[in-house]
C-alpha positions in Angstrom: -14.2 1.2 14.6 -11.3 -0.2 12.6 -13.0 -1.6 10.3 -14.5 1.4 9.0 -11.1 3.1 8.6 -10.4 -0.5 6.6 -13.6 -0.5 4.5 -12.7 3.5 3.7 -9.0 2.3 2.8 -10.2 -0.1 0.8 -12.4 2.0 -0.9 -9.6 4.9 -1.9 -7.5 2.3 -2.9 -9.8 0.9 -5.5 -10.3 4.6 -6.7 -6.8 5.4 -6.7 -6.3 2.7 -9.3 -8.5 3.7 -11.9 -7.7 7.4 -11.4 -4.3 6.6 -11.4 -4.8 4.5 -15.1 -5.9 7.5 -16.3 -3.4 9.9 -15.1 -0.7 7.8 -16.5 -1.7 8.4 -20.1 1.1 9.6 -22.1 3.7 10.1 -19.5 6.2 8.5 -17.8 5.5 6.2 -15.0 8.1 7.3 -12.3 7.1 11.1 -13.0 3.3 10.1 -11.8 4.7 8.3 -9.0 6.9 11.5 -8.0 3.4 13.4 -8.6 1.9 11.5 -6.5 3.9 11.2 -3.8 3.9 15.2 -3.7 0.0 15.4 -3.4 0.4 12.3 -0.8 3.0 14.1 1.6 1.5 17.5 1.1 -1.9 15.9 2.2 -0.1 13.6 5.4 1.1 16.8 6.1 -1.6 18.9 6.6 -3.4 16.3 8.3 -0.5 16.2 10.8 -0.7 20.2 11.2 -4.5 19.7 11.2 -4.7 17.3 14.0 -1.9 19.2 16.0 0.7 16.0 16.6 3.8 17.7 14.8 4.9 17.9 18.3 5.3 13.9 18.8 7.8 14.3 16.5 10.6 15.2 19.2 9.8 11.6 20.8 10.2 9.8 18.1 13.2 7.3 18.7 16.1 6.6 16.4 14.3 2.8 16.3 11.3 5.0 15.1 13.2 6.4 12.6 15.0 3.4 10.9 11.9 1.5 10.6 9.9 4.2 9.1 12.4 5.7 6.6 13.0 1.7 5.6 9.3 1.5 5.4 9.1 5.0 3.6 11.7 3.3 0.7 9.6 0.3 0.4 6.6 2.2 -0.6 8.7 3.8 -2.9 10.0 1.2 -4.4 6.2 -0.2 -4.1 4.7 3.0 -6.1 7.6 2.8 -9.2 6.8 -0.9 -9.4 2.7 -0.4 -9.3 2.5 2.9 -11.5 5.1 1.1 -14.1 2.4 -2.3 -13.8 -0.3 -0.4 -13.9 1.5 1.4 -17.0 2.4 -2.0 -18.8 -0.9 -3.7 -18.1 -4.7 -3.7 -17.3 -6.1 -2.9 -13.8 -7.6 -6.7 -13.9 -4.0 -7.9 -14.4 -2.2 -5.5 -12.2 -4.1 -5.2 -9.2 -4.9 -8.8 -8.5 -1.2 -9.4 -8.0 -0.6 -6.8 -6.4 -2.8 -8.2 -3.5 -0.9 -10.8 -3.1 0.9 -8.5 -0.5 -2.1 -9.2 1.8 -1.5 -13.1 2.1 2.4 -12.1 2.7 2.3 -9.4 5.0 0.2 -11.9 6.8 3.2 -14.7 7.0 5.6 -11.9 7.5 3.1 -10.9 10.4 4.1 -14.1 11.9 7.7 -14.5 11.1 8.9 -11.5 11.9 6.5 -9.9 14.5 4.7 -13.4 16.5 2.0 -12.7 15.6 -0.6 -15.6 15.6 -2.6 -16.8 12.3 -5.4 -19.0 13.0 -6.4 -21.8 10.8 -9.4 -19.5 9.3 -6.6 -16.8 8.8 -4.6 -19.3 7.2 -7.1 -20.2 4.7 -8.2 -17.2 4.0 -4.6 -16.5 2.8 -4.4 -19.6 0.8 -7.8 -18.2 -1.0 -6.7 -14.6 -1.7 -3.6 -16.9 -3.4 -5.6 -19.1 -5.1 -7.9 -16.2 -5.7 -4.9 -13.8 -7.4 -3.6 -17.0 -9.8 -7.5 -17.8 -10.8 -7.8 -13.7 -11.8 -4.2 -13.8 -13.3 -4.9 -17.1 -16.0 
């Protein structure tokens, strides 16, 4: 079943993009980010309250919280850096480096969390590189 969640994932991402193209017309790139990132946590939100898990929240550990407030700044600084790309240049440029985080969350995978990367998985990372400087020239 998680691949359907990956395929759907997928498939909003790629329609963030161009939606997000548009929307940055004639305005500042870290106000669409902030804009976004209202609609976003408005939306998690509500899905929480929807699915009634608010209540995990009293679990959560202070480990839980450090990683997810640092991860909560990366996207930020992840969004400012995209919408300002995406801002600067054309989808065909941005978005093909932007992929690159694939092949590197994949060696940070193994790095920092052991996890194991076959020689398929390996290759497959080398490609999206490859793949990302071939779309880039």
């Amino acid at each position: 079943m998680w691949w359907t969640y990956a395929v759907l994932s997928a498939a909003f991402a790629s329609l963030t993009i161009v939606l997000a193209k548009v929307g940055l017309r004639g305005i500042d790139s870290s106000l669409a980010t902030a804009i976004r990132l209202v609609v976003a946590l408005a939306m998690a939100w509500g899905v929480v309250y929807w699915r009634g898990t608010q209540g995990q929240m009293q679990g959560l550990t202070r480990s839980n919280w450090l990683f997810l407030a640092a991860s909560g700044l990366t996207l930020g600084f992840s969004w400012l850096c995209y919408f300002k790309n995406l801002q600067l240049g054309s989808v065909s440029q941005v978005v093909p480096v932007t992929k690159l985080s694939v092949a590197l969350a994949l060696v940070m995978g193994v790095l920092f969390l052991g996890e194991h990367l076959s020689r398929l998985g390996s290759l497959g990372a080398l490609f999206i590189v490859v793949g990302t400087v071939l779309l880039i020239i």
